[in-house]
C-alpha positions as CSV (number, residue, x, y, z in Angstrom):
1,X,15.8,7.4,-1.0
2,X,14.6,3.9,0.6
3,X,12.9,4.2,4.1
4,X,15.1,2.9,6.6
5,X,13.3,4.6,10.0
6,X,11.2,3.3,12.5
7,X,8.1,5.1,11.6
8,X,8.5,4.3,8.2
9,X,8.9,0.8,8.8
10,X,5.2,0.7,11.3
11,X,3.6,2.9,8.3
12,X,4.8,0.7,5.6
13,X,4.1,-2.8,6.5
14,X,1.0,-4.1,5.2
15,X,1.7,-1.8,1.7
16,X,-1.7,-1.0,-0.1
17,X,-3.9,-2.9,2.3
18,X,-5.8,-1.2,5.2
19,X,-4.5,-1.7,8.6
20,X,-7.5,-3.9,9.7
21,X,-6.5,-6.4,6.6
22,X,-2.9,-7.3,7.5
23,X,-3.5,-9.6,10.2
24,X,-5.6,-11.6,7.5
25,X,-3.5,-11.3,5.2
26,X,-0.4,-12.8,6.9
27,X,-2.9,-15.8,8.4
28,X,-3.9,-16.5,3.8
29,X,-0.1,-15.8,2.9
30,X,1.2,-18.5,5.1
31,X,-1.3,-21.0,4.7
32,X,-0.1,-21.4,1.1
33,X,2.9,-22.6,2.1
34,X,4.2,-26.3,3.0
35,X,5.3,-25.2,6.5
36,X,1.7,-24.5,7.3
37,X,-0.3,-27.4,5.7
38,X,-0.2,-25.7,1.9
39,X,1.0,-27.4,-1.4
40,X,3.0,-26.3,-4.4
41,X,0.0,-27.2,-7.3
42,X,-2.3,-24.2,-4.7
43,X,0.6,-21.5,-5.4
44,X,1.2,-22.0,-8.6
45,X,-2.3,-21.4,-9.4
46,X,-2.9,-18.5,-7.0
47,X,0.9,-17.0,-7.9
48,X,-0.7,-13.6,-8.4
49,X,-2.5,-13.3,-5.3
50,X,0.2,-15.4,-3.7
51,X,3.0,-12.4,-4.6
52,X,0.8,-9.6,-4.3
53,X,0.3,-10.5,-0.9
54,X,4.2,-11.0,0.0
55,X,5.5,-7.8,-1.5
56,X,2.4,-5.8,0.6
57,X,3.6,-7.5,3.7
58,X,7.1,-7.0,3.4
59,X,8.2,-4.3,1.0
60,X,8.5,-2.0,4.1
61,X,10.9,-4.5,6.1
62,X,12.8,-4.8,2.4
63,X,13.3,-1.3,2.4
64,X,14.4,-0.8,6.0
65,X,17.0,-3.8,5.8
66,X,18.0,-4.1,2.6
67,X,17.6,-0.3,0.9
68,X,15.6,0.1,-2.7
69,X,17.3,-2.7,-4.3
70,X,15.6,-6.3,-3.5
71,X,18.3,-8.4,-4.5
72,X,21.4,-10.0,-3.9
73,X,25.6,-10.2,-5.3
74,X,28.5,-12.0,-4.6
75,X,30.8,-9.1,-3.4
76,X,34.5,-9.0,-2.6
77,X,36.4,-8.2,0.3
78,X,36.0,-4.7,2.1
79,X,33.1,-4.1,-0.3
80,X,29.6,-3.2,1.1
81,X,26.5,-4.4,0.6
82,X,25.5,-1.4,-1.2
83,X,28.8,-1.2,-3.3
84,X,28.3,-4.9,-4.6
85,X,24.7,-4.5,-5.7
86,X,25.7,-1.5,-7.7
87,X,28.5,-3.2,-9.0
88,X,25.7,-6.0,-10.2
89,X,23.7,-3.7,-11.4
90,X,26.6,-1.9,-13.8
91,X,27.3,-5.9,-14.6
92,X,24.0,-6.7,-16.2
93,X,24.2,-3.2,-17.9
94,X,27.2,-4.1,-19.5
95,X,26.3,-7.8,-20.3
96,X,23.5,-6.3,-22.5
97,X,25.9,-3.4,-24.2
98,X,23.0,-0.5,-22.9
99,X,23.7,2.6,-24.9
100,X,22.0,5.9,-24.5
101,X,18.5,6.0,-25.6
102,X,17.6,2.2,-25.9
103,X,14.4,1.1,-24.6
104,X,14.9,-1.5,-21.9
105,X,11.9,-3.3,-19.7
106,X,13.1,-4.1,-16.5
107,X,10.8,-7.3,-15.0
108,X,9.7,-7.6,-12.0
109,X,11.3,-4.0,-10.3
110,X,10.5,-3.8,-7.2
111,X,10.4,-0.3,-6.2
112,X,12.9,1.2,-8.7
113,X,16.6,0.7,-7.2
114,X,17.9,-1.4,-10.0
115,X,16.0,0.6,-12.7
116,X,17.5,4.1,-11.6
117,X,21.4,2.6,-11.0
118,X,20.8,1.8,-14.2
119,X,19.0,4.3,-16.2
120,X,22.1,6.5,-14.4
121,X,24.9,4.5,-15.4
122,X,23.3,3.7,-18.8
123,X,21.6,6.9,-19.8
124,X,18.8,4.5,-21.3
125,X,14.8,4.6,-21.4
126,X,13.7,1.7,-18.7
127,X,10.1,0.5,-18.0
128,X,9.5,-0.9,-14.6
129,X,6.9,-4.0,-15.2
130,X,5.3,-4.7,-11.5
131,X,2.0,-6.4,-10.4
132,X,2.2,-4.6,-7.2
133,X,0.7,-1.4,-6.1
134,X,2.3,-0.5,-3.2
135,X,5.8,-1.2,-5.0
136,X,4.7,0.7,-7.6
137,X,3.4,3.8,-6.1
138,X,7.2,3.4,-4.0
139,X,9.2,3.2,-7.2
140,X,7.2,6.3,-8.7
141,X,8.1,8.4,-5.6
142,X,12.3,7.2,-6.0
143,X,12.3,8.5,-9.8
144,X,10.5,11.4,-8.8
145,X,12.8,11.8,-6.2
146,X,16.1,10.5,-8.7
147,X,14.9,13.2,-11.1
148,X,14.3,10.3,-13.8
149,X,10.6,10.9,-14.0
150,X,11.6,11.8,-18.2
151,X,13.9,8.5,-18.4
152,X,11.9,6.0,-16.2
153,X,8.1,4.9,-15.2
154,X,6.1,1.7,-14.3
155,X,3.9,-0.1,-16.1
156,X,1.1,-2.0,-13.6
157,X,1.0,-5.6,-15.6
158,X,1.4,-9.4,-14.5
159,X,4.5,-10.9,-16.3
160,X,3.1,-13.8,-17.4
161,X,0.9,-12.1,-19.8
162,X,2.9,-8.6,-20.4
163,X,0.4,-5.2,-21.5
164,X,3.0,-5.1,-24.3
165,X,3.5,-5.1,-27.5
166,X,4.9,-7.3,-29.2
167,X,8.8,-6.5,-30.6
168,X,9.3,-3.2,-28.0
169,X,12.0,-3.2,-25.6
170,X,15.6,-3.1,-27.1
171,X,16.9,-5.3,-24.0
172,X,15.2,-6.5,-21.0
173,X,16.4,-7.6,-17.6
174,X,15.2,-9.8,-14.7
175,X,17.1,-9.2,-11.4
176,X,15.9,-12.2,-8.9
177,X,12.0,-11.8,-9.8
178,X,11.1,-14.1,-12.3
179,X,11.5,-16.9,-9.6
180,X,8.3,-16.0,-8.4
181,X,6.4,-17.2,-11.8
182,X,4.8,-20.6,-11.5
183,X,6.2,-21.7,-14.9
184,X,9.6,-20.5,-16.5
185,X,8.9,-20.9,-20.0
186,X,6.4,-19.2,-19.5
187,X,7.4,-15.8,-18.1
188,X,10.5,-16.3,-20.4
189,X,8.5,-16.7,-23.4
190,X,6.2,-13.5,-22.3
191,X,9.8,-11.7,-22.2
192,X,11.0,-12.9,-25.6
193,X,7.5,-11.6,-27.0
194,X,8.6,-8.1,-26.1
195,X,12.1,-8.1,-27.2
196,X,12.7,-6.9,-30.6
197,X,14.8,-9.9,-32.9
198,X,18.3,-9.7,-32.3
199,X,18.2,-8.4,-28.4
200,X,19.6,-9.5,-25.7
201,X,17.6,-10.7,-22.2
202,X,19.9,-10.9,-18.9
203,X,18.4,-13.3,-16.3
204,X,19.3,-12.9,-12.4
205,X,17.5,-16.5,-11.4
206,X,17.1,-18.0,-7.9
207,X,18.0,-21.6,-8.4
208,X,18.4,-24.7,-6.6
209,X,21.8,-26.3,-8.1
210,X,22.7,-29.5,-9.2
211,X,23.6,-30.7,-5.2
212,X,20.2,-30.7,-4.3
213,X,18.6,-33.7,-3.7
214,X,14.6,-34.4,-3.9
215,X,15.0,-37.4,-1.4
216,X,17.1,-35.6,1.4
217,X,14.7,-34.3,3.9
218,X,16.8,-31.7,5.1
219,X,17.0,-30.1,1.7
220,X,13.3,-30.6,1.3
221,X,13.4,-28.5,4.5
222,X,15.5,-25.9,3.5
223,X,13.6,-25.3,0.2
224,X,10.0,-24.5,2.3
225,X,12.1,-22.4,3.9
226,X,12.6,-20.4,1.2
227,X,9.6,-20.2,-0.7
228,X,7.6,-19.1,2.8
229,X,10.0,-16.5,3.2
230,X,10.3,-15.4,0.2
231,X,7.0,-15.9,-1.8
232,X,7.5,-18.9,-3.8
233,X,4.9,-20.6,-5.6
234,X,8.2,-23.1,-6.2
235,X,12.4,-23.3,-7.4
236,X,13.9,-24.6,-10.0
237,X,16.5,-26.0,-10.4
238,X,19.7,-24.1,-12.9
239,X,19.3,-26.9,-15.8
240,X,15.4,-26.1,-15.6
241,X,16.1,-22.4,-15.9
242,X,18.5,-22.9,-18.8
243,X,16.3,-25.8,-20.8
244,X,13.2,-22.9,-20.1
245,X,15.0,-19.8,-21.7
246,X,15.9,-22.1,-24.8
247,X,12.7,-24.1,-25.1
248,X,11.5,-20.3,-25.1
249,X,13.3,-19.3,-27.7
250,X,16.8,-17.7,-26.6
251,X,20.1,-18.5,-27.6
252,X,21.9,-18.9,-24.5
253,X,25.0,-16.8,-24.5
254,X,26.0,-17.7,-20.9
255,X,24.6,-19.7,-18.0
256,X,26.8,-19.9,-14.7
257,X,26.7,-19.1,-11.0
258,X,28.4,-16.0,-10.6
259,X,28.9,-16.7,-7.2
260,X,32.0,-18.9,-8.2
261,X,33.8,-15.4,-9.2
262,X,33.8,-13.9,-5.6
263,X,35.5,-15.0,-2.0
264,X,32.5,-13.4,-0.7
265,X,29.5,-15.3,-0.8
266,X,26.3,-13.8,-1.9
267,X,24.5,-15.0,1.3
268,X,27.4,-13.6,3.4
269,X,24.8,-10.5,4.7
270,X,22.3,-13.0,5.4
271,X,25.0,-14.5,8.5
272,X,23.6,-12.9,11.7
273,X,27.2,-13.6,13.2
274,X,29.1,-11.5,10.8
275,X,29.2,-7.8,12.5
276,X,28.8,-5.0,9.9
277,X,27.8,-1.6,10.5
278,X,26.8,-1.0,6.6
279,X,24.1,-4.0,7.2
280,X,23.8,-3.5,10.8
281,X,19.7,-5.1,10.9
282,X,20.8,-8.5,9.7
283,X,23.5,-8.9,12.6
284,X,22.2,-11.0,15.0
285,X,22.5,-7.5,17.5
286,X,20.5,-6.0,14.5
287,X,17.4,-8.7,14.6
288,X,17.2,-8.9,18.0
289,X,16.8,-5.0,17.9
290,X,14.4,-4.9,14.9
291,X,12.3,-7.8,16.7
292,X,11.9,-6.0,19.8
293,X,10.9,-2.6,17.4
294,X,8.5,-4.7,15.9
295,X,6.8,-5.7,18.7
296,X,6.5,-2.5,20.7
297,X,5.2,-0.8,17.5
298,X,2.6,-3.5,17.1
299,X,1.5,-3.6,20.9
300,X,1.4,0.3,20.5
301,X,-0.8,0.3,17.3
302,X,1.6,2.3,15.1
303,X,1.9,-0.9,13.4
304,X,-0.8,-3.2,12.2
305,X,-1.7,-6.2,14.3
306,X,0.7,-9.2,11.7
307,X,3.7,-7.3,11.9
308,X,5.9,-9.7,14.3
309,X,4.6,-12.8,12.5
310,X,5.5,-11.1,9.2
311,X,9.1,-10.6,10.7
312,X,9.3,-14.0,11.7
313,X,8.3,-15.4,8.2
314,X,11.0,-13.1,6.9
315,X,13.5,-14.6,9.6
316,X,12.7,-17.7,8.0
317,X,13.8,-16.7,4.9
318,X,17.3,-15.5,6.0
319,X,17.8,-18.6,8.2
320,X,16.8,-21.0,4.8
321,X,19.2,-18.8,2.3
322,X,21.9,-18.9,4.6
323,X,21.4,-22.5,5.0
324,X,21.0,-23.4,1.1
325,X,24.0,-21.3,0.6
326,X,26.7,-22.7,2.7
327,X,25.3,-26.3,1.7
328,X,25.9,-25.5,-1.9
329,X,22.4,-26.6,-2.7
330,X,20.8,-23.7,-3.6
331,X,21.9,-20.1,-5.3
332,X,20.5,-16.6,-5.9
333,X,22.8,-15.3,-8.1
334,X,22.5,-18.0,-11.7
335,X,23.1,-16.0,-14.5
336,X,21.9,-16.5,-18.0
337,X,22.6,-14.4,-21.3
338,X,20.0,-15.2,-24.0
339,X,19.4,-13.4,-27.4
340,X,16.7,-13.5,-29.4
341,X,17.5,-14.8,-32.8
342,X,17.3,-12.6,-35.8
């Protein structure tokens, strides 16, 4: 099961590197980023290093907010947060027809909550692909723990040049990951290498939609927001997305913003005034709490010296998705269907 205690929060944060190198690490991660003097064309080119360092800084907070699954779903009323990301899940299980025994490669896991809801649900044979350690040696301890170590593992690889074959994986999925690729044809391309002909790839895709515009500074704004919070290199926008996964090679089957299906909004848990018990740390009761938690573990040592301003860069995340959200200008939740032609 995901951490969600104290301790395991202080323990976590900072991932594979030593205590000594978070600090650093925070001071390099933000400096990529517009907000603090960096440029787009520098994280593109250092996306590996640029990611790496993210997900070692705040896997742990991930976990303790958010559970094992790193991703988001439009929801309906009464559900919870954890109902509606299942539900997702079961939804891009479905979209690709999984059957029992298929080889699937999940891209860009995280630490395993998506791959084991759906190696469950699906009975199939899934490969995590991750270019992080710490996530990795997390995911291998949740199948362990699932009892799916026969039907799941990880395979340590950077997506944009997969340690795969070519014509492997019966399906593949993407749930919110592949927006941290500095090019889209190109990680989509890497994914339609893998597929065999005829199978089907089902893209969760953070997108900015067709409401944003380039020349509003407040949108400019809202999108540095995002990529510092979330480790960026940049976002495309949902035509980009779709012109990448055909200029790659799919047939698109679908393309649309599933958050036009729900009442609920996908961005709903990010709204610190909306009090829920099931997603109590992103209240704004819940972040003052976590904050001060932060801060006492830090001053006492038990967590590395970079925890609060890695909290705070995470804060900026949440305050930039809920903003994009309600503005309409930006979405986590653009699906796309593509096949890979016989």
């Amino acid at each position: 099961m995901a951490k969600s205690g104290n301790l395991d929060l202080a323990r976590g944060v900072g991932g594979s590197l030593r205590k000594e190198q978070v600090k650093s690490a925070v001071d390099q991660y933000v400096k990529y980023h517009d907000l603090h003097g960096g440029e787009k064309e520098l994280r593109k080119s250092n996306y590996a290093d640029l990611v790496n360092k993210y997900y070692d800084l705040a896997t742990s907070f991930y976990e303790y907010g958010w559970g094992d699954s790193f991703h988001f779903a439009g929801s309906w009323q009464g559900e919870t947060l954890r109902e509606c990301i299942k539900r997702h899940q079961h939804f891009i299980a479905l979209q690709l027809g999984l059957k029992k025994g298929m080889k699937v490669v999940d891209v860009g896991c995280g630490i395993g909550g998506p791959l084991i809801e759906i190696a469950r649900f699906s009975s199939t044979l899934i490969t995590g692909l991750n270019n992080n350690d710490y996530q990795i040696s997390r995911g291998k301890e949740l199948i362990c723990s699932a009892g799916l170590s026969e039907q799941c593992c990880f395979l340590k690889g950077d997506f944009m040049n997969m340690p795969i074959a070519d014509n492997t994986f019966e399906a593949a999925y993407a749930l919110q990951a592949t927006c941290h690729a500095p090019d889209a044809q190109g990680v989509y391309s890497e994914i339609y290498r893998v597929l065999k002909p005829g199978k089907c790839f089902a893209l969760d895709e953070w997108c900015l939609t067709d409401r944003f515009d380039p020349n509003n500074a407040n949108h400019l704004a809202i999108k540095a927001e995002i990529e510092l919070g979330d480790g960026l290199p940049d976002i495309r926008t949902t035509r980009q997305c779709v012109q990448a996964m055909k200029d790659a090679g799919f047939e698109v089957i679908i393309a649309k913003d599933l958050a036009e299906d729900f009442p609920c909004p996908w961005y709903q848990t990010m709204d610190p005034n909306k009090l829920t018990l099931t997603s109590f740390q992103c209240t704004r009761p819940g972040r003052i709490m976590t904050r001060a938690i932060v801060n006492v573990l830090e001053f006492l040592h038990i967590a590395p010296a970079g925890s609060v301003e890695t909290y705070n860069f995470l804060q900026t995340a949440s305050e930039g998705l809920l903003k994009g959200g309600r503005e309409g200008i930006f979405t986590a939740t653009f699906f796309v269907l593509g096949r890979k032609p016989l």
